[in-house]
Kinemage of the C-alpha trace (Angstrom):
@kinemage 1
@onewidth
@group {chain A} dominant
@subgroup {mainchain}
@vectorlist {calphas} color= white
{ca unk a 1} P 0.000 0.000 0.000
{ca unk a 2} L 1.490 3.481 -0.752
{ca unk a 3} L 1.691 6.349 1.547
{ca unk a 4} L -1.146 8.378 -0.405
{ca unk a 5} L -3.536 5.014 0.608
{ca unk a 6} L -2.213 4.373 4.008
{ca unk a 7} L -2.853 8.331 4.657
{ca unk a 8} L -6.555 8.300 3.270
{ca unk a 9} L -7.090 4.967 4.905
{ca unk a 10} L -6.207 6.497 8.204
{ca unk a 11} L -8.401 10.007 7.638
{ca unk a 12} L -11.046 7.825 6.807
{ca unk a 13} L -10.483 5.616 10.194
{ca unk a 14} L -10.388 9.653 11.956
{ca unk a 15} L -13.301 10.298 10.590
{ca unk a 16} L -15.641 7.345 11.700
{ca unk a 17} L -13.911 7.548 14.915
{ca unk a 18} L -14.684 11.208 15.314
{ca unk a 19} L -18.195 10.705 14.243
{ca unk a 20} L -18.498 8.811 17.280
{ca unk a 21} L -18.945 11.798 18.942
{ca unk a 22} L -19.748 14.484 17.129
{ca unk a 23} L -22.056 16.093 19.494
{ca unk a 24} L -19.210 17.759 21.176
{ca unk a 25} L -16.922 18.427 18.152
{ca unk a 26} L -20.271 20.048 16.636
{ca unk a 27} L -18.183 23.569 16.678
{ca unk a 28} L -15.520 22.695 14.857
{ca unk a 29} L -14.594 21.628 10.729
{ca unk a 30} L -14.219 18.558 10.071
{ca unk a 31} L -12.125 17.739 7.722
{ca unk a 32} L -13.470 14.635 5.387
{ca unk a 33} L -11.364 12.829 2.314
{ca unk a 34} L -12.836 12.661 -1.154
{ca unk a 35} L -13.271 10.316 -2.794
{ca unk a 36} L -9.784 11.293 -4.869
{ca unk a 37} L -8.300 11.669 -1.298
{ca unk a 38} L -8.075 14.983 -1.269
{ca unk a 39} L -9.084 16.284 2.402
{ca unk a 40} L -12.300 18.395 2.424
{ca unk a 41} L -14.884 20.489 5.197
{ca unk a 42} L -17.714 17.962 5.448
{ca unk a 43} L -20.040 20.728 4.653
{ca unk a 44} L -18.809 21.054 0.667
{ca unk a 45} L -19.182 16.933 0.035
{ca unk a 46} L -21.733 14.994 -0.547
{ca unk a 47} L -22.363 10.959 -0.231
{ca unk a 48} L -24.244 9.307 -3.233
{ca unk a 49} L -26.926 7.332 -1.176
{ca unk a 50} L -28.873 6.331 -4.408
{ca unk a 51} L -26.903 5.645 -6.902
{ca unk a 52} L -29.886 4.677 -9.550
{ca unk a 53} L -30.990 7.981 -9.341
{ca unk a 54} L -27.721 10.189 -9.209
{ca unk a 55} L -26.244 8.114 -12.471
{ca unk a 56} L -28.098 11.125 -14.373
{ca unk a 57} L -27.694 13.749 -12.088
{ca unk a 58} L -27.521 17.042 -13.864
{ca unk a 59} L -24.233 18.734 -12.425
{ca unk a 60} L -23.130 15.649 -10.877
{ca unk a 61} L -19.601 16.987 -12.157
{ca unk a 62} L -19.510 19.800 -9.990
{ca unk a 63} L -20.376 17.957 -6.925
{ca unk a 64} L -17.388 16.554 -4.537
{ca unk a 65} L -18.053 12.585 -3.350
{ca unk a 66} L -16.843 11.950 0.169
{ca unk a 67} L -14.470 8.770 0.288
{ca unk a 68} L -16.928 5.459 -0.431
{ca unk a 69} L -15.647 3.732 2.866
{ca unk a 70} L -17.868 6.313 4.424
{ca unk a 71} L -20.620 4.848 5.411
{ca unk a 72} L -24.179 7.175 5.107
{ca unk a 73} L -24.910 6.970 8.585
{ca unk a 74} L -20.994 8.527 9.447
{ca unk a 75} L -21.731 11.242 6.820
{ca unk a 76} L -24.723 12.219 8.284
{ca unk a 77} L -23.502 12.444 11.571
{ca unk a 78} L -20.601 14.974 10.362
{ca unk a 79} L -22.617 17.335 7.906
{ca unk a 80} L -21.494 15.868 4.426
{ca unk a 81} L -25.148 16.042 2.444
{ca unk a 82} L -26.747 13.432 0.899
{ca unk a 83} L -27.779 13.102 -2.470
{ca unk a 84} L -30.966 11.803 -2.403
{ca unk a 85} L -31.893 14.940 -0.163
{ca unk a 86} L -30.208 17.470 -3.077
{ca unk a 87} L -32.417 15.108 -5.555
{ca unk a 88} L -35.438 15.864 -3.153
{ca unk a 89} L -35.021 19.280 -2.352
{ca unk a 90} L -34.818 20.318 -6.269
{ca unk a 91} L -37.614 18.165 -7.441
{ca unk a 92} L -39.941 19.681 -4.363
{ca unk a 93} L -39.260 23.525 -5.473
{ca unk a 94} L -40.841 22.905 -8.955
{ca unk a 95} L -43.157 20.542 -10.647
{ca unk a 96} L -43.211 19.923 -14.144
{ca unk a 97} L -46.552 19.305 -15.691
{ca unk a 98} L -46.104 18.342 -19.412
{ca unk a 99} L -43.329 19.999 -21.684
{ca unk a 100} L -43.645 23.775 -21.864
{ca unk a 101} L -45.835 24.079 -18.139
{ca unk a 102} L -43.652 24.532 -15.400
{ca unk a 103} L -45.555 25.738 -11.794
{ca unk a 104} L -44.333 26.095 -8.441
{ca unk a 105} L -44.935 24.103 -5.883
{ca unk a 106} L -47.126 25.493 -3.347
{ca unk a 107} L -46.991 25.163 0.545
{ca unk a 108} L -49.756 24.555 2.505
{ca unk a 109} L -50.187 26.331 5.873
{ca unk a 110} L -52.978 26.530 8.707
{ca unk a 111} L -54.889 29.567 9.239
């Protein structure tokens, strides 16, 4: 194993050890590799938790993959976003309704 693995390998053993207990590091960055190795804030990645839908993300290019021996459960405990939530959260703000319609979603609130 080269020193670029063995290095990832053990930020990636920090990182599920740190997620342990991340209620009292929740003031602090945490630093999380990519999937490239490259160390990241947790904030910026993301962790593909459904990979049948994100194989034709649009902009999947511009998004930054947390290192795959992440488990979801780890990610979400250190702030690294999930996919399926981006998927959600941009299919909620608008509904398509044939090819040229486009409307808003609309909330619905008590009176």
């Amino acid at each position: 194993m080269s020193g670029a693995k063995k290095k990832t390998e053990l930020a990636v053993n920090l990182v599920q050890k740190i997620s342990d207990d991340v209620l009292r590091l929740k003031d602090f960055e945490i630093f999380v590799p990519t999937a490239t190795g490259k160390m990241v804030v947790a904030g910026k990645l993301v962790y593909d938790d459904a990979p049948w839908l994100s194989k034709d993300l649009g902009g999947k290019k511009e998004l930054t993959y947390a290192h795959t021996k992440l488990s979801a459960s780890v990610c979400d405990k250190i702030g690294v976003q999930s996919v399926r939530k981006i998927l959600l959260q941009s299919s909620t703000d608008m509904i398509k309704f044939g090819e040229s319609v486009v409307h808003e979603a609309f909330g619905q609130s008590e009176s």
